[in-house]
C-alpha positions in Angstrom: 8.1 11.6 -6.7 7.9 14.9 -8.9 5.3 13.6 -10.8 3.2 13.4 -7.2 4.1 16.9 -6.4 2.9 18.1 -9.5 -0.1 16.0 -9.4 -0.8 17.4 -5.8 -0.3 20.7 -6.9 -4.1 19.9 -8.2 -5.2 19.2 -4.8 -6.7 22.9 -4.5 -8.5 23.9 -1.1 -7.7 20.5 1.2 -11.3 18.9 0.6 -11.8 15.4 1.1 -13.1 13.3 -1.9 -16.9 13.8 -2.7 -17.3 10.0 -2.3 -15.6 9.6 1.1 -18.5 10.4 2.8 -20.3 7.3 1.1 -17.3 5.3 2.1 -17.4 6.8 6.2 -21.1 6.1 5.8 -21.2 2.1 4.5 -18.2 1.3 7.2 -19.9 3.0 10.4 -17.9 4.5 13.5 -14.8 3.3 14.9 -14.2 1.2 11.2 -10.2 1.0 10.6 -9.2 2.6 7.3 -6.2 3.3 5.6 -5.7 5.8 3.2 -2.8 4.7 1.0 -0.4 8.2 -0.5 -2.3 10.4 2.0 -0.1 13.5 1.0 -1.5 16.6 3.0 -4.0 13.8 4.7 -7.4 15.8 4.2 -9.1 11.9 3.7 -7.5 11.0 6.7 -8.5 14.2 9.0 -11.9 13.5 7.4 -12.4 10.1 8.7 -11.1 10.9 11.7 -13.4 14.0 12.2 -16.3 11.6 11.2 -15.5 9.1 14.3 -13.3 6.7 12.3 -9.9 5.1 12.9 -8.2 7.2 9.9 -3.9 5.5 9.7 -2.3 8.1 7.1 0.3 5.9 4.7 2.8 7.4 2.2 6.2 7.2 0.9 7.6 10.9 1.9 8.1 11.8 5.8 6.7 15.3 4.9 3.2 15.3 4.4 2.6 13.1 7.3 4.3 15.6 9.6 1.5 17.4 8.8 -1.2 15.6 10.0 -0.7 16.2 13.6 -1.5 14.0 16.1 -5.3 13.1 14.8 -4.3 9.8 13.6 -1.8 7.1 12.9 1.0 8.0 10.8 3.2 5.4 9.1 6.0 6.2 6.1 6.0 3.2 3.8 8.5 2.2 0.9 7.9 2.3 -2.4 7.5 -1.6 -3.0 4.2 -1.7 -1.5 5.0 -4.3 1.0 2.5 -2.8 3.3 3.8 -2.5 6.8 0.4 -4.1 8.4 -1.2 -7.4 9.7 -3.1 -9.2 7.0 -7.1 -8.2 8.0 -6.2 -5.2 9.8 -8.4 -2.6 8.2 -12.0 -2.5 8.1 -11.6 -0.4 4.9 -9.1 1.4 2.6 -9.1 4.4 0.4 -6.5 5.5 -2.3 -7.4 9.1 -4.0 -5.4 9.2 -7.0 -2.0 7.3 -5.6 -2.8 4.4 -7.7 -1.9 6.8 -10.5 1.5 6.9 -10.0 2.3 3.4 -8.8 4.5 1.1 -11.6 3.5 -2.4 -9.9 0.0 -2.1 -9.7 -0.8 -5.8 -9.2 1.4 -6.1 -6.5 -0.3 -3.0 -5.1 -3.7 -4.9 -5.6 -2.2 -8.0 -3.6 -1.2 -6.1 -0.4 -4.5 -4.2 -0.3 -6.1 -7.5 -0.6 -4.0 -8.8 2.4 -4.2 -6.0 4.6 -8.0 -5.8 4.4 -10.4 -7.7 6.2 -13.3 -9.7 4.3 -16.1 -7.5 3.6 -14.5 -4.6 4.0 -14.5 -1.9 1.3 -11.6 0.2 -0.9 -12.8 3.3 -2.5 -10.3 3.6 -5.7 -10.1 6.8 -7.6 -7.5 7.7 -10.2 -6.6 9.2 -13.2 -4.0 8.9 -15.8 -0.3 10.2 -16.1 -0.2 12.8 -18.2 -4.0 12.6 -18.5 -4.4 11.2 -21.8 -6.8 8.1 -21.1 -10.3 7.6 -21.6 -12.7 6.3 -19.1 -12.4 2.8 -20.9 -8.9 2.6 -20.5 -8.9 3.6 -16.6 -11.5 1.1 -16.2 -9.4 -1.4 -18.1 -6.5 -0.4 -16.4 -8.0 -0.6 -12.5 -9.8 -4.5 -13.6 -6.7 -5.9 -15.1 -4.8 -5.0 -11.7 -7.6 -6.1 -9.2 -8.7 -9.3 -11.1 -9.6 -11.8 -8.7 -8.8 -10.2 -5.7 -11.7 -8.0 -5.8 -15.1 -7.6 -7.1 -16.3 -4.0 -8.4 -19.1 -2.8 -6.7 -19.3 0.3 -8.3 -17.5 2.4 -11.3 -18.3 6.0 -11.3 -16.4 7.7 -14.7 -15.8 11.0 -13.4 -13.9 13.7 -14.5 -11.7 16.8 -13.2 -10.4 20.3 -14.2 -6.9 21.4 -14.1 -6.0 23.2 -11.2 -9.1 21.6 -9.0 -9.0 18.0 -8.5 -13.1 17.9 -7.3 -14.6 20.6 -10.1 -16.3 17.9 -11.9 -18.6 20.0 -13.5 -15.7 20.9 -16.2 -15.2 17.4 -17.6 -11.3 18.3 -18.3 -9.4 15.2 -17.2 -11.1 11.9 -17.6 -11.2 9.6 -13.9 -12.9 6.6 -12.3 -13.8 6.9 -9.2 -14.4 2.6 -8.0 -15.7 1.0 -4.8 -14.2 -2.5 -4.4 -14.9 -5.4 -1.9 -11.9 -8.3 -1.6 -12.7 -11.5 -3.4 -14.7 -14.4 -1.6 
C-alpha cells in the first residue's frame, strides 16, 4: 500500500486520463464502468460527469470517502475476487493499479468475468520502480491477458515525475492498452 501512496503522490492536479474520453466516447451514455484502484476517483467523477454509470473500486476505505455521493462506491480485498455479477459492466478502466498488483493473471480472469462481451478495458500502467521499457510493459500486460482478451490498441506512452499526464517529457516509460474480452 505505500508503494500506492507514493505512486499517487504523482497524480498532480486530479485530471482524468487523456484516453478516458475515447473510452466514455466508444461505450455511449448510461454504459456501466468500473474503475478498478480508483484512489481520489477523478476517472470515476469523469464518467459520471459525462452521463455514465461510473462504480469506484479500491482496496482502502479512504479515497472512496472522497468521492461523494456521485457514484457507486465499493472497498474490495486485495485477492481480486471482484465483488460483482459476471457481465455486469459495460466497460472497465484501470489507470496505473495494474502496477502494483502481484497476481496479475488472476486480476485478468476477474476482469474478464465481470465484463460483459464486447465491452472494453482501457489498461494503463507503468513499472515499479520505473525501470521497464515499453517492450517489457507490453510483454508484461500480453502475458497476463492472454486469451482472455484481444488488444485493440497499444499506445507506448510515457510520464514525468511529479505529473502522471506530462507526456511531453518522456521520463517514465508506460502503455496505455484498450482491450475487448476474448470471443
Amino acid at each position: 500500500m505505500q508503494a500506492w501512496f507514493a505512486h499517487a503522490r504523482e497524480l498532480l492536479g486530479g485530471n482524468p486520463s487523456p484516453r478516458l474520453r475515447e473510452l466514455a466516447e466508444a461505450l455511449g451514455p448510461g454504459a456501466r464502468v468500473l474503475e478498478v484502484g480508483c484512489g481520489g476517483g477523478r476517472n470515476t467523477r469523469y464518467l459520471s460527469g459525462a452521463g455514465l454509470e461510473g462504480v469506484a473500486l479500491d482496496v482502502a476505505s479512504e479515497p472512496l470517502l472522497l468521492l461523494g455521493a456521485c457514484c457507486e462506491r465499493v472497498r474490495a480485498t486485495a485477492d481480486f475476487h471482484l465483488p460483482f455479477a459476471s457481465s455486469s459492466f459495460d466497460g472497465a478502466l484501470d489507470s496505473y493499479a495494474f502496477t502494483f498488483v502481484a497476481e496479475r493473471r488472476l486480476y485478468a480472469m476477474e476482469l474478464r468475468r465481470v465484463l460483459k462481451p464486447g465491452g472494453l478495458l482501457l489498461l494503463e500502467f507503468d513499472a515499479e520502480p520505473h525501470v521497464l521499457d515499453h517492450e517489457e510493459l507490453e510483454a508484461a500486460a500480453r502475458e497476463a491477458f492472454e486469451g482472455l482478451f484481444e488488444f485493440l490498441h497499444v499506445r507506448r506512452i510515457y510520464h514525468a515525475w511529479g505529473c502522471l499526464y506530462d507526456e511531453e517529457r518522456e521520463e517514465v516509460p508506460a502503455i496505455a492498452a484498450l482491450l475487448t474480452p476474448s470471443k
